[in-house]
C-alpha positions as CSV (number, residue, x, y, z in Angstrom):
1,X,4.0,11.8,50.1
2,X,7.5,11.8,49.6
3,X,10.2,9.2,47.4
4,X,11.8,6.6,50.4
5,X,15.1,6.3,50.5
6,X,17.7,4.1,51.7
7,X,19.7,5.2,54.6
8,X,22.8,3.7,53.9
9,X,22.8,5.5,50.4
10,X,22.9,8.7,52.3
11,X,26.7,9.2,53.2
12,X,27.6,9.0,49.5
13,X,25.3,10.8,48.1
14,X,25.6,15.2,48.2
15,X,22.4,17.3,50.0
16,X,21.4,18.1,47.1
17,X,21.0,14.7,45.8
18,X,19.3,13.2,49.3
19,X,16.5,16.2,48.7
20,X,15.9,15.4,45.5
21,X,14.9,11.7,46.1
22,X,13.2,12.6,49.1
23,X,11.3,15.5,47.3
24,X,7.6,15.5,47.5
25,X,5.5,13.7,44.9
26,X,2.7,15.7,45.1
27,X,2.1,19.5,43.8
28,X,2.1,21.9,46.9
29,X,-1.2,23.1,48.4
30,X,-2.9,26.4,47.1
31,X,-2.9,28.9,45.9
32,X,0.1,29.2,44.1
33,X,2.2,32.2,43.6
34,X,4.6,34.0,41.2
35,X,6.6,37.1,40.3
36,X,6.4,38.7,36.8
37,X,10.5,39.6,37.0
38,X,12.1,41.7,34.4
39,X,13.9,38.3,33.4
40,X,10.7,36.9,32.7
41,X,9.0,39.3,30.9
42,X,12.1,39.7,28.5
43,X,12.3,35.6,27.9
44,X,8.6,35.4,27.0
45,X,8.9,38.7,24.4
46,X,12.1,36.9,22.8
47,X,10.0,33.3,22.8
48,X,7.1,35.5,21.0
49,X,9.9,36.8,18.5
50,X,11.3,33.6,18.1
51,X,8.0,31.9,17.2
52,X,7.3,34.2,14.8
53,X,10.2,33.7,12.9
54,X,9.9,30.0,13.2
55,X,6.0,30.5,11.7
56,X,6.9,32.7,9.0
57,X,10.2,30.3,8.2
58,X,9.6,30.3,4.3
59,X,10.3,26.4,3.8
60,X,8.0,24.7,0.7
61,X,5.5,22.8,1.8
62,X,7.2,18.9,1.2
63,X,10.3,20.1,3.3
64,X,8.3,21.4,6.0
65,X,6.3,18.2,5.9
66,X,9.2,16.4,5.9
67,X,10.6,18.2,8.6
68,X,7.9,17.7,10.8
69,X,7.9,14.1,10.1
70,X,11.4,14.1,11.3
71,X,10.8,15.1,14.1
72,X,7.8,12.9,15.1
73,X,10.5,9.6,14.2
74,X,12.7,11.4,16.9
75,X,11.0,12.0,19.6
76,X,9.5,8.0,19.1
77,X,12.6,7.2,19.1
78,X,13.8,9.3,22.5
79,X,10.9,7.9,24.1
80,X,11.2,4.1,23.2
81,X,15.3,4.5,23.9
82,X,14.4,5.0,27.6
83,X,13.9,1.4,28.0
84,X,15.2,-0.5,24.7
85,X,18.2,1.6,24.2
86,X,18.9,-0.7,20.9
87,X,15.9,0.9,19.3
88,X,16.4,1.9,15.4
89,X,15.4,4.4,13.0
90,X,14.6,1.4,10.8
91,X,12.4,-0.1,12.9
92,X,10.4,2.9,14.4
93,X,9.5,3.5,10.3
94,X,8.9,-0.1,9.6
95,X,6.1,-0.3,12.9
96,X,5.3,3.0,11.6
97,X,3.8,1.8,8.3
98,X,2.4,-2.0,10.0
99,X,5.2,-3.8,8.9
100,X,5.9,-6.5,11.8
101,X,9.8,-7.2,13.9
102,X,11.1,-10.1,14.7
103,X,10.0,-11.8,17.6
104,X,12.5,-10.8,20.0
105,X,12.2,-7.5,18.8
106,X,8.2,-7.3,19.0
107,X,8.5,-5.7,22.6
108,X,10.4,-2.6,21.0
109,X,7.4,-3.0,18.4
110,X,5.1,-2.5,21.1
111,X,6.8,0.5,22.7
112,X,7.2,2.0,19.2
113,X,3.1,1.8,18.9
114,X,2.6,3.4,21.9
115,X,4.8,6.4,21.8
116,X,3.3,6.2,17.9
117,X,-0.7,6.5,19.6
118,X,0.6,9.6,21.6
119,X,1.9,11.3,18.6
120,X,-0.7,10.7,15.9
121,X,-3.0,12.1,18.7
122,X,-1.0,14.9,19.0
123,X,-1.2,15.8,15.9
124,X,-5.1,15.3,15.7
125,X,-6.3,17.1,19.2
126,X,-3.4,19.9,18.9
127,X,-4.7,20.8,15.4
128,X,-8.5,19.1,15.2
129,X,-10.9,21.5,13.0
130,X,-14.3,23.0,13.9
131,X,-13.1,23.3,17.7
132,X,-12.8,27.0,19.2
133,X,-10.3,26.4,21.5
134,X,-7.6,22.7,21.3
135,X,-5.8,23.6,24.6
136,X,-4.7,20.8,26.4
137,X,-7.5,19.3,28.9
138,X,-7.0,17.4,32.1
139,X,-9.7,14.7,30.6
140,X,-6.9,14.7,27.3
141,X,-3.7,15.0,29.5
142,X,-4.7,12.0,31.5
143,X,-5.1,10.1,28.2
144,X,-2.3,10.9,27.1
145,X,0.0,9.6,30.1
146,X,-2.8,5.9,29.7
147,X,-1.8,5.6,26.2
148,X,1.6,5.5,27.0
149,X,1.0,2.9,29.1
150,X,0.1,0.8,26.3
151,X,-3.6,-0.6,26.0
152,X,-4.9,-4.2,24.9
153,X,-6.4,-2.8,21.7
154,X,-2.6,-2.6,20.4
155,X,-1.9,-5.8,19.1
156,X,-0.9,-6.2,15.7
157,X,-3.8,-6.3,13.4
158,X,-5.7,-3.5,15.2
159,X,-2.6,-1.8,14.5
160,X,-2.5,-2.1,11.2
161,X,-6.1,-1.4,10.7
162,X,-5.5,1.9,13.1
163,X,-2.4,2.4,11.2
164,X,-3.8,2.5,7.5
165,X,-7.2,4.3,8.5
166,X,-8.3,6.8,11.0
167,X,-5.5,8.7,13.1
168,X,-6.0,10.1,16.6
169,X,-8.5,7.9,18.4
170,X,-6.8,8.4,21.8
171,X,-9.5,9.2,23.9
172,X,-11.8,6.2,21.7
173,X,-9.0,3.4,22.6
174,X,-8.8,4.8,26.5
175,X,-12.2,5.2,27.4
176,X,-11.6,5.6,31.4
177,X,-9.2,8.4,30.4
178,X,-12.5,11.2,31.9
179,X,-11.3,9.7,35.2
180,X,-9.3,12.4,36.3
181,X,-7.5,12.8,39.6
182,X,-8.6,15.4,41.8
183,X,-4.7,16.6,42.1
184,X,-4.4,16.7,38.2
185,X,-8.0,18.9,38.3
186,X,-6.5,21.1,40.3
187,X,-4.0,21.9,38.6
188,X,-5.4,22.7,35.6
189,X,-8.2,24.9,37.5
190,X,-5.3,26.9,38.9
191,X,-4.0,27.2,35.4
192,X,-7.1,28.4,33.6
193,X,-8.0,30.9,36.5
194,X,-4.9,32.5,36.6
195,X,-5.2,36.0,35.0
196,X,-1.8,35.7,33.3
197,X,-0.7,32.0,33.2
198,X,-4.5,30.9,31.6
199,X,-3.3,33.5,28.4
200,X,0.3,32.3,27.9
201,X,0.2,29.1,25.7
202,X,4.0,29.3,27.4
203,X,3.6,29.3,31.0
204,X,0.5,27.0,30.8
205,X,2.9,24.4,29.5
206,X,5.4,25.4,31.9
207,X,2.9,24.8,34.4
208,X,1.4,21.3,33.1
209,X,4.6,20.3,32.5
210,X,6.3,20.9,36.0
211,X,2.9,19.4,37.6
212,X,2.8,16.4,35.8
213,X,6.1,15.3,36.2
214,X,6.0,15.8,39.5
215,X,3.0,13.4,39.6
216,X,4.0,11.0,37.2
217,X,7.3,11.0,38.0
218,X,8.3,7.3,35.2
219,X,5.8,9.4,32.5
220,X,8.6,9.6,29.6
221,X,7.1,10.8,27.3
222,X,5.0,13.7,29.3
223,X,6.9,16.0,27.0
224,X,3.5,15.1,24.8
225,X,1.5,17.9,27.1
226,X,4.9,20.6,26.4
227,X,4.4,20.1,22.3
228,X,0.8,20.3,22.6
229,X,0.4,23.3,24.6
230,X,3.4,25.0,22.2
231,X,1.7,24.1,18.8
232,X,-1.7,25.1,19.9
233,X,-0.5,28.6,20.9
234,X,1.5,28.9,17.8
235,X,5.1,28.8,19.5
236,X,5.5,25.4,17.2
237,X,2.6,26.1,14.8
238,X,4.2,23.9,12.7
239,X,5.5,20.8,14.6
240,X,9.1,21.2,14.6
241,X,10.1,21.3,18.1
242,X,12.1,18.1,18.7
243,X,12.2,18.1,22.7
244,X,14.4,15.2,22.8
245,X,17.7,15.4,25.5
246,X,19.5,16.0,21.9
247,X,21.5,19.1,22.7
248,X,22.2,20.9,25.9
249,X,19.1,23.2,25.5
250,X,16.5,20.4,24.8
251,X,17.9,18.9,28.1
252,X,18.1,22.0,29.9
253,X,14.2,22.5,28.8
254,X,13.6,19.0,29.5
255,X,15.0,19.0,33.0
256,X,13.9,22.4,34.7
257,X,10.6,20.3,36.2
258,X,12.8,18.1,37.9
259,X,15.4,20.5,39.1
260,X,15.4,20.6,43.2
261,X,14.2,24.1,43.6
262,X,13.0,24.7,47.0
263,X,10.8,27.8,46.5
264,X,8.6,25.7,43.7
265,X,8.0,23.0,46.1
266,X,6.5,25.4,48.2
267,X,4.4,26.6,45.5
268,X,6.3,29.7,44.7
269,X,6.9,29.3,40.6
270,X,9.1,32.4,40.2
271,X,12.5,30.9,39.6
272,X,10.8,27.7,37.6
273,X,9.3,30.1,35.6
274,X,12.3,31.9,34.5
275,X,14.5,28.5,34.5
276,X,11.7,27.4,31.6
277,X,11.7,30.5,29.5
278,X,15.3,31.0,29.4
279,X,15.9,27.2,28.1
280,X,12.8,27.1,25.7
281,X,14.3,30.2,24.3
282,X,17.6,29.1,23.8
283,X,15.6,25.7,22.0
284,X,13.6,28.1,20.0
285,X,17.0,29.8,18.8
286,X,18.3,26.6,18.2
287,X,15.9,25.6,15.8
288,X,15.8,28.8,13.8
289,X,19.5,28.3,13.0
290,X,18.8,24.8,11.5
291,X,15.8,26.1,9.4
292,X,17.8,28.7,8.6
293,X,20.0,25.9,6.7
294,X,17.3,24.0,5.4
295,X,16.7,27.6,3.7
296,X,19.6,28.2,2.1
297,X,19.9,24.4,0.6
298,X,15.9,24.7,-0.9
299,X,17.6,27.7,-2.7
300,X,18.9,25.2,-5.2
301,X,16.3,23.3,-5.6
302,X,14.1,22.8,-8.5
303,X,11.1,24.9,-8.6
304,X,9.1,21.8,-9.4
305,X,10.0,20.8,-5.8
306,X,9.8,23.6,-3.7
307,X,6.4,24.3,-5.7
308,X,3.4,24.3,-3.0
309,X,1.3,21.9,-3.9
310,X,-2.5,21.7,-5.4
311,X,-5.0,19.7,-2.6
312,X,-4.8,16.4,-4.7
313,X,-0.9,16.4,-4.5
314,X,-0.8,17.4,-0.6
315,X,-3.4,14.5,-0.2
316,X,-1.7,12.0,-1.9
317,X,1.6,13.1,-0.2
318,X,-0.1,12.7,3.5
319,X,-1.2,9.3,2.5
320,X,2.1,7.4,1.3
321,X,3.8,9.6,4.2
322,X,1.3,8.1,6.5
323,X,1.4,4.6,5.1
324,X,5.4,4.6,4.6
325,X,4.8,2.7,1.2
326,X,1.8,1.3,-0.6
327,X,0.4,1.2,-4.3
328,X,-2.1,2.9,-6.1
329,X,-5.2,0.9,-5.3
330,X,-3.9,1.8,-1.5
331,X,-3.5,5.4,-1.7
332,X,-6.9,5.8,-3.5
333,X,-8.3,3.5,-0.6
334,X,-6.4,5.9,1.8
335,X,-7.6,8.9,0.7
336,X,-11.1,8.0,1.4
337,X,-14.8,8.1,-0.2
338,X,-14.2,10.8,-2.1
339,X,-11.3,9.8,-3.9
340,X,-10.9,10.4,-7.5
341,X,-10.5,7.4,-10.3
342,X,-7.6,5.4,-9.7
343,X,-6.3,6.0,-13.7
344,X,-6.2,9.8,-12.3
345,X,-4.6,8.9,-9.3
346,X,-2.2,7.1,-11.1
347,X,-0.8,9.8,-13.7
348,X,-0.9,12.1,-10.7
349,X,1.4,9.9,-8.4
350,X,3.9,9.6,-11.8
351,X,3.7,13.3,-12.1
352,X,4.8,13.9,-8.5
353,X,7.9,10.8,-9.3
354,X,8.7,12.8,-12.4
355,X,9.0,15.9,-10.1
356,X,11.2,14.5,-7.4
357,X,8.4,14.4,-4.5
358,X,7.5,10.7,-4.5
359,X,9.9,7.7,-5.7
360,X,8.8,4.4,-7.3
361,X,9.7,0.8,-7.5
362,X,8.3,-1.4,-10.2
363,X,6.6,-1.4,-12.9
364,X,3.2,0.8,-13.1
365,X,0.9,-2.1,-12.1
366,X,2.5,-3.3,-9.2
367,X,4.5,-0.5,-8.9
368,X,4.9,0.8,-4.8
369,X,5.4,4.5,-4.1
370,X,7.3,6.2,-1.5
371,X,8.4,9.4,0.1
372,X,11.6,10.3,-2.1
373,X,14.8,9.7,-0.1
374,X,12.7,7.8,2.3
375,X,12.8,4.6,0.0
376,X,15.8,2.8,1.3
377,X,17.4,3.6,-1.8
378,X,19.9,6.4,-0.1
């Protein structure tokens, strides 16, 4: 199948752009092929360099906490901004923590919850516990592209109750997401028989990333199956990536699938290949120089807040980061059945004011806690 296209639209537009809305939208028959180019081998030994670095980053645990919550708000906010270009910061962390919009904003709301589903289950399937192997799956991609769809189950109290509760119930909320098309199997068959595509947690996403935009051409957020495939194999470990059209590389990375390369639509992925690399190197570099920053301002912290943090404190930071703001009797409720005495919960949330970590308004009662800086305050 290819895109139609209107004839009289063809005298002003260039070759190029006439084959690129007339391009197929379906992946080219099997087998597919490749060349392991000198250009190629060097990009993927820098990318391997390059992750390292980024792993090893030494950045205290709140700041790279707070960095990877950064970067979740910004890729929401890239995706909702394809269709509600008015959408802001504010209101991506107000849905964020169940507050509501106003009505004529609810829409923006909506998209925000969506793109919001993806990334929770992102960060649940890319780094879920007791499971030999979280690379992506055709069964997960598939529910992945659904969610972002939006589903029925959204509205706003099941929000809020998925909000404040359990995160990355993806594949719970899209229960027909096992229905998987026989092109999307294919592709991921391919993928995992290949002898060196089905080791490189890089070319895998290349791969899954090329074949699903193809397919699912309006997908805008598909970049969901690029972060997972990257944090899995420990090229983002950490979830700092920020694959948003935000700089020239991030485009560049974010555009190679769609680029009109003739030899890819006949299933030769040489030239795509290299394309990737090169760009997710040059993101990967990118992103080293601003840690490197963040680096050198921690250096002037106090210790207190650079100071990695016991389990009790990490817990109590991933609940009011997950619920935006809340009190006491809410973080103990949030950190679940085995939650310690809300009087220790209490002097513990004080300490980790007192330290800089968390900030407070009101008295100790009715006081609300929130990430410091994050308070509105700023």
């Amino acid at each position: 199948m290819t895109r139609l296209r209107d004839r009289r639209l063809s005298s002003t537009l260039s070759e190029e752009e006439v084959r690129l809305l007339t391009r197929p939208t379906e992946l080219p028959p099997q087998p597919w092929r490749y060349t392991v180019t000198p250009n190629l081998v060097d990009s993927l030994v820098r990318i391997a360099d390059a992750a390292g670095q980024m792993t090893a980053a030494p950045l205290s645990y709140y700041r790279r906490k707070e960095l990877e919550a950064r970067a979740k708000l910004m890729r929401i906010i890239w995706v909702v901004g394809g269709s509600f270009r008015s959408v802001k910061l504010e209101e991506v962390e107000a849905v964020l923590g169940g507050a509501r919009l106003v009505e004529k904003r609810e829409p923006i709301a909506e998209a925000i919850r969506r793109a919001a589903i993806v990334e929770d289950a992102l960060a649940h399937y890319s780094t879920a516990r007791g499971s030999s192997d979280n690379r992506l799956t055709p069964e997960l991609a598939m529910a992945y592209e659904r969610a972002s769809q939006g589903t029925s189950s959204l509205r706003e109290a099941r929000w809020l109750a998925y909000s404040m509760r359990e995160r990355g119930k993806l594949l719970d909320l899209n229960k027909d997401a096992s229905k998987v098309p026989p092109s999307v199997k294919a592709m991921f068959d391919w993928t995992n028989q290949d002898p060196l595509v089905s080791k490189s947690a890089v070319l895998r996403a290349a791969t899954f990333y090329w074949g699903l935009k193809l397919l699912y051409p309006a997908w805008r957020s598909v970049s969901v199956v690029l972060h997972h495939e990257l944090r899995v194999g420990r090229v983002d470990a950490n979830g700092l990536l920020m694959l948003t059209e935000a700089t020239v590389a991030q485009h560049e990375l974010l555009d190679t699938a769609r680029i009109d390369l003739l030899e890819t639509d006949e299933g030769d992925l040489t030239k795509y290949f290299e394309l990737f690399t090169s760009a997710l190197l040059r993101v990967l570099w990118e992103r080293l120089e601003a840690l490197g920053r963040v680096r050198d301002n921690e250096e002037h912290l106090p210790w207190k807040v650079v100071a990695p943090p016991d389990a009790l404190d990490a817990d109590l930071y991933e609940v009011v980061e997950r619920l935006g703001q809340a009190g006491s009797a809410a973080i103990v409720a949030g950190l679940g059945k085995n939650a310690p005495p809300l009087r220790t919960v209490q002097r513990r949330l004080q300490k980790l004011v007192s330290d800089g970590v968390l900030a407070k308004r009101g008295a100790r009662k009715n006081a609300v806690y929130t990430l410091a800086g994050r308070d509105g305050s700023g």
